[in-house]
VOBA-1610 file (N, C-alpha, C; in pm, whole numbers, padded with zeros to 5 digits, always signed):
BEGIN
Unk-02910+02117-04189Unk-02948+02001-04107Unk-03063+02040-04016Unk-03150+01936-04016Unk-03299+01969-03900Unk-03212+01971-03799Unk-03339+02053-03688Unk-03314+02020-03599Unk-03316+01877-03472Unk-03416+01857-03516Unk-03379+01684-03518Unk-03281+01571-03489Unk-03265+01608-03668Unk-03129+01582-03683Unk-02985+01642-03587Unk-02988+01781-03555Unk-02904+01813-03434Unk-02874+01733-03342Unk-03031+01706-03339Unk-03066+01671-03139Unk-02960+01543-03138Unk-03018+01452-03222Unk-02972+01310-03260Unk-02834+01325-03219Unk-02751+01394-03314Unk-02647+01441-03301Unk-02536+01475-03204Unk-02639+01569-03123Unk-02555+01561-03009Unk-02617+01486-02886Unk-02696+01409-02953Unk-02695+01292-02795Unk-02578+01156-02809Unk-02585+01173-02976Unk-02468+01015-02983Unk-02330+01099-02971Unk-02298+01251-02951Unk-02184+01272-02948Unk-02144+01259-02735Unk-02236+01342-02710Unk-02233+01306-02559Unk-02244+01118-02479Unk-02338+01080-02557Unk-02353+00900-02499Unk-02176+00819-02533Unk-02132+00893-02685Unk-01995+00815-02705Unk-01871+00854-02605Unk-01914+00993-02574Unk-01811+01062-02489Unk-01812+00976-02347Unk-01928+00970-02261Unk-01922+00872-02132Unk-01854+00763-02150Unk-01936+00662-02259Unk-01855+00572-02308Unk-01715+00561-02312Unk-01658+00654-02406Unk-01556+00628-02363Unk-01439+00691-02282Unk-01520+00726-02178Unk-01476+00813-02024Unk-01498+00689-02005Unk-01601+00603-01996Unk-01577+00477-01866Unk-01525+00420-01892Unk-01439+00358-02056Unk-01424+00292-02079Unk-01244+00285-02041Unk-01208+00458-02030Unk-01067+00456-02000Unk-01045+00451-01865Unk-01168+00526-01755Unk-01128+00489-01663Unk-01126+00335-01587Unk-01220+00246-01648Unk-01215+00121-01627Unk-01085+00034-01659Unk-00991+00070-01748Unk-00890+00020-01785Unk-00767+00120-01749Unk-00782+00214-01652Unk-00671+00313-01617Unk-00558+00275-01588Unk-00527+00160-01479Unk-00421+00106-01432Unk-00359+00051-01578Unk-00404+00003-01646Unk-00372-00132-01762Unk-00373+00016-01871Unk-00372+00115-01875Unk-00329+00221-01954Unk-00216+00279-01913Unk-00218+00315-01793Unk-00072+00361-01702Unk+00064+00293-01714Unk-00023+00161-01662Unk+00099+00053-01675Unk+00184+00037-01825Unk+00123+00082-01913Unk+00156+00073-02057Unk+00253+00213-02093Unk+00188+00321-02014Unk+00263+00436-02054Unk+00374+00463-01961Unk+00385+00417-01817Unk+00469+00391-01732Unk+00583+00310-01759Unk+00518+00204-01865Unk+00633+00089-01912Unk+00718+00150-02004Unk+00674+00244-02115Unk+00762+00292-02173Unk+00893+00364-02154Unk+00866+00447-01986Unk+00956+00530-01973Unk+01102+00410-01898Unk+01068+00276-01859Unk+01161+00197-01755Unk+01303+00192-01799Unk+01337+00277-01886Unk+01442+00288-01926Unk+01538+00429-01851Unk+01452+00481-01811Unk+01500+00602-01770Unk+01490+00589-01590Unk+01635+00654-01534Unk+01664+00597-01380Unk+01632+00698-01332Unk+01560+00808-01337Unk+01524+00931-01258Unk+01365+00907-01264Unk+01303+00986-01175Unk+01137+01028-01214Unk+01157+01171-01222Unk+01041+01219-01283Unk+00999+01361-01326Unk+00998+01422-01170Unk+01052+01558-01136Unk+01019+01597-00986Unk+00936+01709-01020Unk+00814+01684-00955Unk+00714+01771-00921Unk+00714+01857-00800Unk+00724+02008-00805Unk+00629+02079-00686Unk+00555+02120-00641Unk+00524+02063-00499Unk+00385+02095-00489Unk+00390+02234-00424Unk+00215+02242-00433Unk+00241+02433-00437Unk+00107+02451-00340Unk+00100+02313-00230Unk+00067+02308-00141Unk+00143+02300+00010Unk+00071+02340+00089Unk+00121+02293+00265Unk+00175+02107+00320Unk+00318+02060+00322Unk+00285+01952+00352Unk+00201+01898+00470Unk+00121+01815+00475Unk+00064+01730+00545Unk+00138+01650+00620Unk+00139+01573+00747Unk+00209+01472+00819Unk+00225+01378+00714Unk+00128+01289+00609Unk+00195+01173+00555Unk+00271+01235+00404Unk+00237+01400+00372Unk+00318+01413+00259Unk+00464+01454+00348Unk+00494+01472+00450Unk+00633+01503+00506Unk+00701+01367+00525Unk+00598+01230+00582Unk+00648+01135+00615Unk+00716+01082+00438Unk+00669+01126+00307Unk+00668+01035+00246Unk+00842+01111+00125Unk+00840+01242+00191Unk+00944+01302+00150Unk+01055+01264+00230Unk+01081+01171+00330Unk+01233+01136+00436Unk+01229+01016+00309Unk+01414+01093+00339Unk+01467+00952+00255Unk+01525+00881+00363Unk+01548+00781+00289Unk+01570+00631+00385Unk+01714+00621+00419Unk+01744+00605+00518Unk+01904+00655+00534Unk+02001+00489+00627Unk+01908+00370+00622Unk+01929+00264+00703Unk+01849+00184+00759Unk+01794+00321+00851Unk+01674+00286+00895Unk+01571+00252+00882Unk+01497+00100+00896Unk+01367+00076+00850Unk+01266+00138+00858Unk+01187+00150+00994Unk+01128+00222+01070Unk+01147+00367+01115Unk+01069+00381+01173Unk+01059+00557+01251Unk+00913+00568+01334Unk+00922+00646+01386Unk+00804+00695+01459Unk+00720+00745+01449Unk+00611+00774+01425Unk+00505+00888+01411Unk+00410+00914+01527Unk+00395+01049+01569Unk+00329+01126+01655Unk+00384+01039+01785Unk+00490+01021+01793Unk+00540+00947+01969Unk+00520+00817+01976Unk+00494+00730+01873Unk+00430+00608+01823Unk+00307+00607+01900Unk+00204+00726+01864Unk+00058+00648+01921Unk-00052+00732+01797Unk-00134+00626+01753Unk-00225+00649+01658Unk-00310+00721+01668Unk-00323+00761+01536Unk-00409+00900+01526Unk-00563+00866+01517Unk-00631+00748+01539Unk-00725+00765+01546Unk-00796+00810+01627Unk-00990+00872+01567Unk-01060+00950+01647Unk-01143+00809+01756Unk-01192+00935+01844Unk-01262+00837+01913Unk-01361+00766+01892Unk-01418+00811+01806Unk-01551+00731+01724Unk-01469+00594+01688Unk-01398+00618+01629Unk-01319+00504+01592Unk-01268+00393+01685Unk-01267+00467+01801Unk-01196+00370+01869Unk-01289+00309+01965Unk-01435+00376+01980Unk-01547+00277+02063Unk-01559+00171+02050Unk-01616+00105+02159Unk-01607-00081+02180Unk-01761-00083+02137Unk-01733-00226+02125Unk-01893-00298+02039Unk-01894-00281+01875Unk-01820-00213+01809Unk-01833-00218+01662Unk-01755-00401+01633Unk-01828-00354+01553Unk-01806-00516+01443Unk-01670-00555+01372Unk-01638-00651+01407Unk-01497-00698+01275Unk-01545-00681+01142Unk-01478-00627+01027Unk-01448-00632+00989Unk-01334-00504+00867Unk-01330-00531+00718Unk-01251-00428+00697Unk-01268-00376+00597Unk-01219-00191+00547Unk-01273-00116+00475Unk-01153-00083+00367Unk-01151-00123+00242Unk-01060-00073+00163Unk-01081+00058+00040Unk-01007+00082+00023Unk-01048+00277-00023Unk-00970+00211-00189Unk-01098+00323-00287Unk-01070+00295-00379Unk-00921+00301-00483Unk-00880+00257-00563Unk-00750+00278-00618Unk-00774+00403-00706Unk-00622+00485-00697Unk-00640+00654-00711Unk-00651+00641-00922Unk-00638+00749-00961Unk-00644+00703-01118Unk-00558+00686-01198Unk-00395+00655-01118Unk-00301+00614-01164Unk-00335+00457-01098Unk-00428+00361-01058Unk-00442+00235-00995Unk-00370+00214-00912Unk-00360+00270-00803Unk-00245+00247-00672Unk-00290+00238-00563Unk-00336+00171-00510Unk-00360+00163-00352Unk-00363+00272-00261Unk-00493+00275-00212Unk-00509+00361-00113Unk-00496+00316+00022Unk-00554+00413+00129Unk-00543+00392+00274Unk-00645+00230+00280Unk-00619+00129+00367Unk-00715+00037+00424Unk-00687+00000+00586Unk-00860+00031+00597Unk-00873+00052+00747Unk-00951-00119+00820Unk-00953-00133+00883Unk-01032-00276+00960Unk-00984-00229+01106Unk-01120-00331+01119Unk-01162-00353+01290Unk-01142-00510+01326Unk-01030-00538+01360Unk-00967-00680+01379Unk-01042-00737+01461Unk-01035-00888+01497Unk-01064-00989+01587Unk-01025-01094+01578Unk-01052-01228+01571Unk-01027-01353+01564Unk-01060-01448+01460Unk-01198-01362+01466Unk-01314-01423+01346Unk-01269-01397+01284Unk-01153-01303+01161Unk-01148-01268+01071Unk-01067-01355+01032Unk-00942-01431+01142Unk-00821-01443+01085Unk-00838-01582+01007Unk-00778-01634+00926Unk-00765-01725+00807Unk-00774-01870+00836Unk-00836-01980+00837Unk-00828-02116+00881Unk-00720-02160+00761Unk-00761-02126+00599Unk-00690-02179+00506Unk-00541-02148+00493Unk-00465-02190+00425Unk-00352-02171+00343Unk-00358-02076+00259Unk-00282-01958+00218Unk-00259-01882+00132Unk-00269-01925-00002Unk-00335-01870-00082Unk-00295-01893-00226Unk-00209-01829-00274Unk-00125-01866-00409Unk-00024-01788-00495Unk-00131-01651-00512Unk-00013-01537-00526Unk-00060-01415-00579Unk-00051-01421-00761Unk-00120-01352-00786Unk-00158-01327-00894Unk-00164-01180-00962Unk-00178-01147-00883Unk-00226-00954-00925Unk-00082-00891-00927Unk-00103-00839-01030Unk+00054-00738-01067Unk+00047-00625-01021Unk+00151-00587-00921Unk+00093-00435-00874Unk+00167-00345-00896Unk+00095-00201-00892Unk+00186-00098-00973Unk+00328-00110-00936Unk+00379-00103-01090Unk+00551-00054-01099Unk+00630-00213-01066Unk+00578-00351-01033Unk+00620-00488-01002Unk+00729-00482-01131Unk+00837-00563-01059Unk+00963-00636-01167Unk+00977-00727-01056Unk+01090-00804-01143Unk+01137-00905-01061Unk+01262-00922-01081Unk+01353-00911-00958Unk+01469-00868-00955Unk+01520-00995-00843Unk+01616-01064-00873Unk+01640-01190-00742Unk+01822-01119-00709Unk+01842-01134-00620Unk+01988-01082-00555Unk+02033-01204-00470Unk+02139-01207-00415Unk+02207-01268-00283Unk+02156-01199-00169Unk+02129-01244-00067Unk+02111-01202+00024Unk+02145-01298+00152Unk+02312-01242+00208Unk+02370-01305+00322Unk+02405-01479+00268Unk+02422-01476+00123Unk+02465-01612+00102Unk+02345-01740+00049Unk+02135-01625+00048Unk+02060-01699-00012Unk+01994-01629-00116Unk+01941-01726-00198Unk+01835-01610-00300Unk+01712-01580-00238Unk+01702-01458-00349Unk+01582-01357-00263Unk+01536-01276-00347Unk+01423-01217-00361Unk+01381-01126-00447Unk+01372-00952-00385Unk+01402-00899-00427Unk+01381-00770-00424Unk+01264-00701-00365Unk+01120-00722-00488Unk+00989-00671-00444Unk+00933-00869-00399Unk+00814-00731-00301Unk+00735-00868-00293Unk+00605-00778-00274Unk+00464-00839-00339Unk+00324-00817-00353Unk+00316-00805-00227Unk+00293-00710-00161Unk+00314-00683-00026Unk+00117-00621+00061Unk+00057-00708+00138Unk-00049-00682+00155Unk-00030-00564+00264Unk-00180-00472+00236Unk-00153-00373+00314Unk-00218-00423+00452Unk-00349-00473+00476Unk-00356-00557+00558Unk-00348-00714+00573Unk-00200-00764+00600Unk-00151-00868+00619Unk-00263-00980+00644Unk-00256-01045+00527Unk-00334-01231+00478Unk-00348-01297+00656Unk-00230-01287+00705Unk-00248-01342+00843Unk-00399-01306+00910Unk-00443-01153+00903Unk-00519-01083+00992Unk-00659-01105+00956Unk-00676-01136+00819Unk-00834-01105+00765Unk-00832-01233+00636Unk-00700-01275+00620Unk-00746-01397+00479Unk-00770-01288+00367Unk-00710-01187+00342Unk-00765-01127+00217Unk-00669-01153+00120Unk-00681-01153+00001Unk-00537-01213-00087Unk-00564-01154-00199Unk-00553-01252-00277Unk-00527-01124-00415Unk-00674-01029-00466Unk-00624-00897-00389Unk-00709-00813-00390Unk-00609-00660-00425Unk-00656-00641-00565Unk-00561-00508-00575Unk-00581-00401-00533Unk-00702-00363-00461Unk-00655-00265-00340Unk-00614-00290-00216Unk-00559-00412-00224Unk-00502-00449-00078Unk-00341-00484-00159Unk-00274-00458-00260Unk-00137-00505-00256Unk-00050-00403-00325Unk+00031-00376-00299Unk+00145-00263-00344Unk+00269-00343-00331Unk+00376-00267-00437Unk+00514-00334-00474Unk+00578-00298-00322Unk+00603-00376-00285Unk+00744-00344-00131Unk+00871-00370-00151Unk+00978-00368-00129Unk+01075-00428-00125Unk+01059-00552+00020Unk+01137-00648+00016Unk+01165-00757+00129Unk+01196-00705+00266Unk+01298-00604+00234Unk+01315-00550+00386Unk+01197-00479+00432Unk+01133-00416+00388Unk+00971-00366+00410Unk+00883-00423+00491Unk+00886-00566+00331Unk+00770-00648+00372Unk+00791-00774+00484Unk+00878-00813+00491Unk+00918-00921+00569Unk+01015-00922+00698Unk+01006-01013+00794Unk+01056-01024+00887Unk+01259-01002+00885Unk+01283-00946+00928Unk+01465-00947+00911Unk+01542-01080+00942Unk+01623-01142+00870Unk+01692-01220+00899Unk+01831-01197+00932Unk+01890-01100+00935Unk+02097-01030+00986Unk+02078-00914+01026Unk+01918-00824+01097Unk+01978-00725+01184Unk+01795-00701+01231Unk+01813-00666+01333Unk+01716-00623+01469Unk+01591-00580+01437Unk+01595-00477+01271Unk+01537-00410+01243Unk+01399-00452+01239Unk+01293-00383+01244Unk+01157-00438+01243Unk+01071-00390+01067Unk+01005-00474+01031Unk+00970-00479+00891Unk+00756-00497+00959Unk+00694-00477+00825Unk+00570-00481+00823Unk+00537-00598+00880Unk+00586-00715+00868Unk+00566-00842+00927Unk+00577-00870+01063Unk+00677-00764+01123Unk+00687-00755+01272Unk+00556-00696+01285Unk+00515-00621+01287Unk+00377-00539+01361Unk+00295-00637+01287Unk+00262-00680+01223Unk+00174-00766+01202Unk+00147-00859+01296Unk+00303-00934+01296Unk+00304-01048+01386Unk+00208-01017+01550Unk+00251-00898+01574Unk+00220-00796+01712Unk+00056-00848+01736Unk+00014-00813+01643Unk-00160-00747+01590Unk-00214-00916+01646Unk-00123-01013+01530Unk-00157-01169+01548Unk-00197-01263+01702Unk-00086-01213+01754Unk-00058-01274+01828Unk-00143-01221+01934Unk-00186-01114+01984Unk-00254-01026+02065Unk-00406-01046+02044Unk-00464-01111+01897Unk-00623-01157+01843Unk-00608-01287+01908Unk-00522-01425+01861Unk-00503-01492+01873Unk-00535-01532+02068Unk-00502-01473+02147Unk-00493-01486+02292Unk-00660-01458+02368Unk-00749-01423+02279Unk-00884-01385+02344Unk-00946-01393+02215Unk-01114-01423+02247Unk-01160-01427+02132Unk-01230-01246+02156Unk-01199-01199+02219Unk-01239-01083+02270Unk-01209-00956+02233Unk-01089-00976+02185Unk-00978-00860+02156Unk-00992-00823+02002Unk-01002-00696+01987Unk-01031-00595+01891Unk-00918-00502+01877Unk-00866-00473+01733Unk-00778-00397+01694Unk-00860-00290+01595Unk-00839-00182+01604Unk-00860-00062+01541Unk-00715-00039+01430Unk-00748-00078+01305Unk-00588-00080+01249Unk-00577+00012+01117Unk-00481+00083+01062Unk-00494+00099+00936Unk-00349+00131+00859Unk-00365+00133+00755Unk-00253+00100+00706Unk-00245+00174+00538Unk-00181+00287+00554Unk-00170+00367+00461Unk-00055+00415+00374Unk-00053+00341+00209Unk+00083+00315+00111Unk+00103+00497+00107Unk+00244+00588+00139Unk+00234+00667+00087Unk+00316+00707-00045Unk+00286+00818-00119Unk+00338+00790-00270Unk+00414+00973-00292Unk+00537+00960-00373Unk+00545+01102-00390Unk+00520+01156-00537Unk+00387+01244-00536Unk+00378+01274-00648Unk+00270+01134-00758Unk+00323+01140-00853Unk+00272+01079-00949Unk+00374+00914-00964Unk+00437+00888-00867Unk+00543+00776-00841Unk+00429+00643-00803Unk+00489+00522-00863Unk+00380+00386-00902Unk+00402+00319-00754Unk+00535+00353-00740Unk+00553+00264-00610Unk+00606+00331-00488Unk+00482+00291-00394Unk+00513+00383-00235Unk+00660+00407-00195Unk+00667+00527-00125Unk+00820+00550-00078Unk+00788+00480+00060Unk+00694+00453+00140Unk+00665+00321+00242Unk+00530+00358+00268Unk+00491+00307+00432Unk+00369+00241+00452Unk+00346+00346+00584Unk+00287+00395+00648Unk+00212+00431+00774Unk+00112+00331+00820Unk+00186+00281+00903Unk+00073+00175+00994Unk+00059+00225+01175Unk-00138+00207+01154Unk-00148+00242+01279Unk-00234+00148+01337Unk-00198+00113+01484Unk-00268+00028+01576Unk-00302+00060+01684Unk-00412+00014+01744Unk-00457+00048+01847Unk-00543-00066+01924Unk-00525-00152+02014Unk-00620-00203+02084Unk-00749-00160+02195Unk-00855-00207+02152Unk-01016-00152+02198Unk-00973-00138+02340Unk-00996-00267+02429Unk-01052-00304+02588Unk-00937-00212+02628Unk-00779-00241+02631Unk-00670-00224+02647Unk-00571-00138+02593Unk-00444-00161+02653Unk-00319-00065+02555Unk-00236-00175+02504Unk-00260-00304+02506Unk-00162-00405+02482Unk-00113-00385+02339Unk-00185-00281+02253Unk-00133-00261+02138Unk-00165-00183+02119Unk-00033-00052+02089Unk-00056+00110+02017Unk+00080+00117+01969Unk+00081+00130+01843Unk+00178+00199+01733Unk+00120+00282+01640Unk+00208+00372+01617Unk+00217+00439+01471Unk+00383+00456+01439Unk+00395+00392+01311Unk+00515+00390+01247Unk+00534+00382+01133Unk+00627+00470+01049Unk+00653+00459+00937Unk+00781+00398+00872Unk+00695+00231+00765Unk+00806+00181+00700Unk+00858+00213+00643Unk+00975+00235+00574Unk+01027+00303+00433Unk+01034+00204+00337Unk+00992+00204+00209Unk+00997+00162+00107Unk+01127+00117+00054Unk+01221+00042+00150Unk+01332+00069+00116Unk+01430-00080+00105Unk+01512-00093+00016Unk+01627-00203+00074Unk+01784-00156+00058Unk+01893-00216+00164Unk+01993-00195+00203Unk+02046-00253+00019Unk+02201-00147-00030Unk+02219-00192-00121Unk+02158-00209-00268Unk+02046-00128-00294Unk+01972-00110-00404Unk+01912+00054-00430Unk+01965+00041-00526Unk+01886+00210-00556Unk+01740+00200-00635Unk+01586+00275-00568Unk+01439+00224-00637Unk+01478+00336-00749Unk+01382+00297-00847Unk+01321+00395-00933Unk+01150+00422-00876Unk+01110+00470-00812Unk+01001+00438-00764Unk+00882+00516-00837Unk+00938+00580-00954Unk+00875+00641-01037Unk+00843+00493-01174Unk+00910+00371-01163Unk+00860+00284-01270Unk+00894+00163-01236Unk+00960+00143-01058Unk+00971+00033-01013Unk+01095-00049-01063Unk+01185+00016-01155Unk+01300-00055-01211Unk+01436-00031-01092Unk+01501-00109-01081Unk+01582-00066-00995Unk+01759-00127-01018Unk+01838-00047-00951Unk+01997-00077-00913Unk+02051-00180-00838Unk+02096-00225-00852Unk+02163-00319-00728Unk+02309-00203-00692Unk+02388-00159-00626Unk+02450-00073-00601Unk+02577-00121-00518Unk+02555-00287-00435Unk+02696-00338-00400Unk+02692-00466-00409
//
C-alpha cells in the first residue's frame, strides 16, 4: 500500500474514532440509562473503595439516614468565599455540567427578585437519573415516592425542565412535611422566597449541591448553602438526606422497597 494511501487511512481511522467519541458521549445518559436499566432487578449496588481522603461532601454523602431529615454542616454557616459573597454582583445563575454517568452537578446563583417567576409552572418532562414511579399511602393520601426534584427551586429563578437542574428525590426530601416538624428542601427554599420577596434589594448567594456515592444514579441527598449579601437574615448550610420514612432506595438504579 502507498503511502498515500496510508495517510488516507489513518485520517478516516482517527476522524471515525472522534466521531464516534462524540457521538457516545452525546448520548451518555441515554446509554447509562439503558445499561443501568438492565441491572433494576438486582436490590444491592456494586460497593466501591475509594482509595482516596474523604472530603466534607464525600463524608456527608456516606451518613446513612437514620430518621432524620436534615443535619448540619460546618455549624450551619456556608462555606462560601468572599469573592463570592461581595455586594453589587448581578442576579443570576450558574449550572455545572452533567458528570458522564448524566447526573447533576453542583448549581450555584446569585438570587434577587428579578429572577423569581411571574408564570405558572409547567409539567416536567425530563426523566432524571434512576426515576420510577412508585405511589404509596401516605397518612391516609396518595403520594408518590420520587419527585423531579429542582436543585434550584422553580420558585427562585423559573427554571424548569432543565436536566442539569433536576435529580430523582424522594417527597420527604423534596417537599414540605405534612405529620412531623421535620424540614425538607422546600422549607429552605420557602426561607430564600420569602426573604427576596420583602425588598427588591436583597441578594442571596446560594448553592445547592446533589451528592452521589460512587457510581450510584441517584443522590444519597442534597448540600444546600445560603447566605444573604446586605445582611444575616439568611445563613444555612444543611444536609438533606435522600431519604423516605418506610422505604428501602436502591440508589444504585432508583428501584425501591416499600418496607411497612
Amino acid at each position: 500500500m502507498s503511502i498515500h494511501h496510508l495517510t488516507n487511512l489513518r485520517r478516516l481511522v482517527i476522524t471515525g474514532s472522534i466521531v464516534a467519541a462524540g457521538v457516545v458521549f452525546y448520548n451518555r445518559a441515554v446509554i447509562v440509562e439503558h445499561v443501568f436499566g438492565q441491572a433494576d432487578n438486582y436490590q444491592t449496588a456494586p460497593e466501591l473503595k475509594d482509595k482516596i481522603d474523604q472530603t466534607e461532601q464525600q463524608q456527608l454523602a456516606s451518613l446513612s439516614y437514620a430518621g432524620q431529615q436534615t443535619q448540619t454542616v460546618n455549624n450551619d454557616q456556608p462555606e462560601f468565599t468572599k469573592e463570592e459573597l461581595k455586594s453589587g454582583q448581578k442576579a443570576g445563575q450558574k449550572l455545572s455540567h452533567l458528570d458522564l454517568l448524566g447526573r447533576p452537578q453542583t448549581a450555584n446563583a446569585m438570587l434577587n427578585k428579578s429572577l423569581m417567576p411571574t408564570q405558572k409552572r409547567e409539567a416536567l418532562t425530563v426523566k432524571t437519573p434512576g426515576y420510577k414511579v412508585y405511589r404509596f399511602s401516605d397518612n391516609g393520601r396518595p403520594n408518590y415516592l420520587y419527585n423531579r426534584s429542582h436543585l434550584i427551586g422553580f420558585q427562585l429563578t423559573g427554571l424548569n425542565n432543565e436536566r442539569r437542574n433536576l435529580i430523582t428525590g424522594t417527597v420527604s426530601m423534596n417537599a414540605t412535611h405534612t405529620s412531623d416538624n421535620q424540614k425538607s428542601m422546600e422549607d429552605y427554599e420557602n426561607q430564600i422566597a420569602h426573604y427576596l420577596r420583602a425588598g427588591e434589594s436583597h441578594y442571596v448567594r446560594y448553592r445547592v449541591t446533589p451528592l452521589y456515592r460512587n457510581f450510584e444514579r441517584v443522590p444519597r441527598g442534597v448540600q444546600m448553602e445560603a447566605a444573604s449579601i446586605t445582611d444575616a437574615t439568611v445563613r444555612f448550610n444543611v444536609y438533606v438526606f435522600n431519604a423516605q420514612p418506610g422505604w428501602q432506595l436502591n440508589y444504585y438504579t432508583g428501584t425501591a422497597i416499600q418496607t411497612n
